[in-house]
C-alpha atoms as a printed R data frame, in Angstrom:
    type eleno elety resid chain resno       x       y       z
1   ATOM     1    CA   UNK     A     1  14.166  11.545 -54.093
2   ATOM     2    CA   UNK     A     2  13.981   9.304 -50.860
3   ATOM     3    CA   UNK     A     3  17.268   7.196 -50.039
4   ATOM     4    CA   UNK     A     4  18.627   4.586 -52.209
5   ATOM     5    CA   UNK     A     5  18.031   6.645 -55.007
6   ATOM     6    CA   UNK     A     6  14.151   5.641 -55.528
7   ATOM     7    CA   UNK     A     7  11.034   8.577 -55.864
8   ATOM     8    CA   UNK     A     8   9.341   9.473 -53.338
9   ATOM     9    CA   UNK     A     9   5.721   7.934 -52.999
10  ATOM    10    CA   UNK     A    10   3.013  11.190 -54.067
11  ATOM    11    CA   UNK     A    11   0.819  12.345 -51.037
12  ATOM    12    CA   UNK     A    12  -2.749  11.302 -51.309
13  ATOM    13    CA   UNK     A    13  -5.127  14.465 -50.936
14  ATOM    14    CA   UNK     A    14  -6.557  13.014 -47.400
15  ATOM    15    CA   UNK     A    15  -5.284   9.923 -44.900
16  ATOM    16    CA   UNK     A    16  -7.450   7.626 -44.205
17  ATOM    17    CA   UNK     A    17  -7.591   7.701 -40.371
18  ATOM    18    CA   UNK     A    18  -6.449   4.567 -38.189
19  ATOM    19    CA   UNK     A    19  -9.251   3.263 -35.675
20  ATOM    20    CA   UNK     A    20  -7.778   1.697 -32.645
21  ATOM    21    CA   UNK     A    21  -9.630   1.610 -29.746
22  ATOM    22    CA   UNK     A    22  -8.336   3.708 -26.787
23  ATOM    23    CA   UNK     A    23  -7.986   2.655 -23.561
24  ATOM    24    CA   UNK     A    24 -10.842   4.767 -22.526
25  ATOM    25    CA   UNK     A    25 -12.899   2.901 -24.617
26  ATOM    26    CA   UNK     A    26 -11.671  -0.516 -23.924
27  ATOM    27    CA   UNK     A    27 -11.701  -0.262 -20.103
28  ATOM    28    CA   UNK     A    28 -14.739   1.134 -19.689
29  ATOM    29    CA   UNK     A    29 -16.561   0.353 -16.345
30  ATOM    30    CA   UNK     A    30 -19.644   1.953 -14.969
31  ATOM    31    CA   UNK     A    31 -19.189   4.464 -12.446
32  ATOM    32    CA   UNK     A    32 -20.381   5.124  -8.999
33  ATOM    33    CA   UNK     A    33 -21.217   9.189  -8.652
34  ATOM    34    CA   UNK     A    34 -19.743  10.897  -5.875
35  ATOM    35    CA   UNK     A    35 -21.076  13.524  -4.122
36  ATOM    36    CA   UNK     A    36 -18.235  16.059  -4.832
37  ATOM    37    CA   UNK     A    37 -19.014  15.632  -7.990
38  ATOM    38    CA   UNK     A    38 -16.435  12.955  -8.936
39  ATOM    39    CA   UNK     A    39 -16.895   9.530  -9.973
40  ATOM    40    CA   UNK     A    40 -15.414   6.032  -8.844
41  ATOM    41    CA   UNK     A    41 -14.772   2.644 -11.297
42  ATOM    42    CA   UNK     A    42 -17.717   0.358 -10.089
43  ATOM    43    CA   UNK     A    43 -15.646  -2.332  -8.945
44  ATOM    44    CA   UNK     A    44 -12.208  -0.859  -8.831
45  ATOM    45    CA   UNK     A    45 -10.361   0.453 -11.465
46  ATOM    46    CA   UNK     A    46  -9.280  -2.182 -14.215
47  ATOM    47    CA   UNK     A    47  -5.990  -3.495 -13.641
48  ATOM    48    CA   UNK     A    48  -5.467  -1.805 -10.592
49  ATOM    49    CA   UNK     A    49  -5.318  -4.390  -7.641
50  ATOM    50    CA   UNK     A    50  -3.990  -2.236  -5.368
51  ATOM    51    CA   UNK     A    51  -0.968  -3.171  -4.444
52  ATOM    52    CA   UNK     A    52   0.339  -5.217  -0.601
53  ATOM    53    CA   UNK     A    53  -1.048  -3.740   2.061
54  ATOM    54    CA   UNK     A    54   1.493  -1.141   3.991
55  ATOM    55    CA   UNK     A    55   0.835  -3.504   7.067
56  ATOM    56    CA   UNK     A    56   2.272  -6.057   5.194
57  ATOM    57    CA   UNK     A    57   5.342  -4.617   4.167
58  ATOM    58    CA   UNK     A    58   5.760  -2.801   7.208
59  ATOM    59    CA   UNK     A    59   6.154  -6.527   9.182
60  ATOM    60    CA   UNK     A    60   8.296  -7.795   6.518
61  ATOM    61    CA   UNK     A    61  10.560  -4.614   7.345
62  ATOM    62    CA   UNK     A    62  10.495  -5.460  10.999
63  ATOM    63    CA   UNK     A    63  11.202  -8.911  10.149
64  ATOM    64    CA   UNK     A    64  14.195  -7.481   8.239
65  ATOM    65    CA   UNK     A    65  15.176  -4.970  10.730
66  ATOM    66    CA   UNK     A    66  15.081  -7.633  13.973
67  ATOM    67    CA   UNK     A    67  17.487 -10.127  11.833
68  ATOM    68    CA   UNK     A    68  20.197  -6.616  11.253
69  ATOM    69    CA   UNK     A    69  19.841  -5.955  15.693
70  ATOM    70    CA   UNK     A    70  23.427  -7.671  15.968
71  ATOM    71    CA   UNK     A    71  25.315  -5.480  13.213
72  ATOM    72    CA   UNK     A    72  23.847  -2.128  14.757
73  ATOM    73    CA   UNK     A    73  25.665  -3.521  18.198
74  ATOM    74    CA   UNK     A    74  28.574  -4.104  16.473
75  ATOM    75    CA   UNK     A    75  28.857  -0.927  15.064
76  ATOM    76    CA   UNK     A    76  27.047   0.890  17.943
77  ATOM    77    CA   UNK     A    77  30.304  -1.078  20.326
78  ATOM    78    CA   UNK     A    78  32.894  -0.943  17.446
79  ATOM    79    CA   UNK     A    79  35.780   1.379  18.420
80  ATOM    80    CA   UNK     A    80  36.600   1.002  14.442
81  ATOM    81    CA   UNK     A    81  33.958   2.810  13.299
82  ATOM    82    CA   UNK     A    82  33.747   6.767  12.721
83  ATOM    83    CA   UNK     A    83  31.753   8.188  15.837
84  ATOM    84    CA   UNK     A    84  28.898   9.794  13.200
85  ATOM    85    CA   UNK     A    85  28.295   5.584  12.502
86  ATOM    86    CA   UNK     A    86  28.435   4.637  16.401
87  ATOM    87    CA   UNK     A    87  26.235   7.414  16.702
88  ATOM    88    CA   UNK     A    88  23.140   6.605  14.390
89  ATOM    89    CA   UNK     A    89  23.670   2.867  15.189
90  ATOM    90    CA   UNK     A    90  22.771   3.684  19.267
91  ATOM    91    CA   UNK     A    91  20.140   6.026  18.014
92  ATOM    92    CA   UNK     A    92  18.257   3.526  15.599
93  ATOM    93    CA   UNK     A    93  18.609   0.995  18.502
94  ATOM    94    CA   UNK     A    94  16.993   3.360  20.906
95  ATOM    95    CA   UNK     A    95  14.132   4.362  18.340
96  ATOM    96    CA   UNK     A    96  13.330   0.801  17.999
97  ATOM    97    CA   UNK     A    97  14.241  -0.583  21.455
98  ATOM    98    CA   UNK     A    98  11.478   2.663  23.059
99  ATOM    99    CA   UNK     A    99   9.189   1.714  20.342
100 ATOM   100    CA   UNK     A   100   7.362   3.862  17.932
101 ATOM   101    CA   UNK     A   101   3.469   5.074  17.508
102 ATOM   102    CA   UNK     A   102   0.998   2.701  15.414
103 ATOM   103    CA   UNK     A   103  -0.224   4.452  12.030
104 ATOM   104    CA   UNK     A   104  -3.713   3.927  11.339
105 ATOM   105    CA   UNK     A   105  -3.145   1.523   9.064
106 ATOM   106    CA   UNK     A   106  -1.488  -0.338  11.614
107 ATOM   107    CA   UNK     A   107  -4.822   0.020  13.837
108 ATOM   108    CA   UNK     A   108  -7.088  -1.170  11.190
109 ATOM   109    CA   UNK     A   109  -5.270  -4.352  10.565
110 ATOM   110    CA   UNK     A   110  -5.207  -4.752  13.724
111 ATOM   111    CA   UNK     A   111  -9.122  -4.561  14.676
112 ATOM   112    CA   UNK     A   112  -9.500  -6.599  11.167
113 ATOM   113    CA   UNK     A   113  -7.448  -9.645  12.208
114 ATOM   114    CA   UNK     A   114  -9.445  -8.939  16.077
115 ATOM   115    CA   UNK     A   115 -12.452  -8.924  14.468
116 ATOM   116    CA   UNK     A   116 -12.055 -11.947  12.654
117 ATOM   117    CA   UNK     A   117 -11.124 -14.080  15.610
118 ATOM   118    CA   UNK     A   118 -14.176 -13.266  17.364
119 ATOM   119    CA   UNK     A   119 -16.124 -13.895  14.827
120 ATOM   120    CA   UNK     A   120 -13.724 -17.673  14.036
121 ATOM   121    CA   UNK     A   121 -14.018 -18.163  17.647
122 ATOM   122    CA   UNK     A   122 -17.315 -17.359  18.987
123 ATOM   123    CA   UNK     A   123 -21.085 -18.568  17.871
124 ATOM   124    CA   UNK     A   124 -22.182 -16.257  15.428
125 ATOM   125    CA   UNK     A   125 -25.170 -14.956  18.684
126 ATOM   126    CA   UNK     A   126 -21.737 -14.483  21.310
127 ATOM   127    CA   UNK     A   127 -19.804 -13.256  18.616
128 ATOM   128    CA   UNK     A   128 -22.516  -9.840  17.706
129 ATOM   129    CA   UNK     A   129 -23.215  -9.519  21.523
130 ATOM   130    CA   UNK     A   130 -19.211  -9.092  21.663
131 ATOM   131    CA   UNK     A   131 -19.247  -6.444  19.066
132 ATOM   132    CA   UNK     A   132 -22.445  -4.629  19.866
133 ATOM   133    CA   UNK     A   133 -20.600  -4.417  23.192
134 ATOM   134    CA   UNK     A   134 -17.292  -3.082  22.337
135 ATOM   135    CA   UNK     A   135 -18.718  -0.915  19.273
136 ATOM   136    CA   UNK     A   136 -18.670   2.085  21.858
137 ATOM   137    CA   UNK     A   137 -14.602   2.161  22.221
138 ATOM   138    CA   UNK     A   138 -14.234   1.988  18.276
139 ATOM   139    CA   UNK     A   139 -17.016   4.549  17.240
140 ATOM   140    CA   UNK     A   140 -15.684   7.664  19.993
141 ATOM   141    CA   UNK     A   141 -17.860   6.719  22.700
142 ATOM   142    CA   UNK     A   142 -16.927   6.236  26.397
């Protein structure tokens, strides 16, 4: 007896199965072979637009960081605060103030934005004898 006092439905002898389509099956994009053996989505993988670029978010940090400069003083000059806080305040200001090493992320923005102002810039015949010329420095040569 099932609750409420009412029987219990009998079992059929075999459920019918459900057919939903899986995700596999509903997202499916060609794919480009790789030669490990993998494969990638032919245009990216569905719903997947990658996110901001870190570049992006790491300027917005700076941003951030640059408008919080006069609270690490404070703290850094503060005769209030513990020493461990003076401490780490004249440390991050010394991290920041010697400045740090670009990521390669941070280089390939970089010669993106640079490459796109010669190219804004310059006729389209200046602009290739620019980069045919620098291609050296980028590629390991000289």
């Amino acid at each position: 007896m099932a609750k409420g006092g009412k029987p219990k439905p009998k079992a059929t002898a075999k459920a019918t199965p459900r057919r939903h389509k899986t995700t596999a099956q509903s997202t499916a994009v060609a794919k480009i072979p790789q030669p490990h053996g993998g494969a990638l989505n032919a245009g990216g993988t569905p719903g997947n637009n990658g996110g901001r670029p870190p570049s992006v978010v790491r300027q917005r940090a700076r941003g951030g960081f640059y408008d919080r400069i006069p609270t690490l003083e404070k703290i850094a000059d503060s005769g209030r605060t513990g020493d461990a806080d003076r401490i780490r305040a004249i440390s991050v200001l010394g991290t920041i103030g010697m400045g740090s090493s670009m990521t390669a992320d941070d280089v390939r923005e970089r010669l993106r934005l640079t490459l796109a102002a010669i190219r804004r810039e310059l006729s389209s015949e200046d602009a290739e004898r620019v980069l045919i010329a620098i291609r050296p420095y980028w590629i390991g040569g000289e």
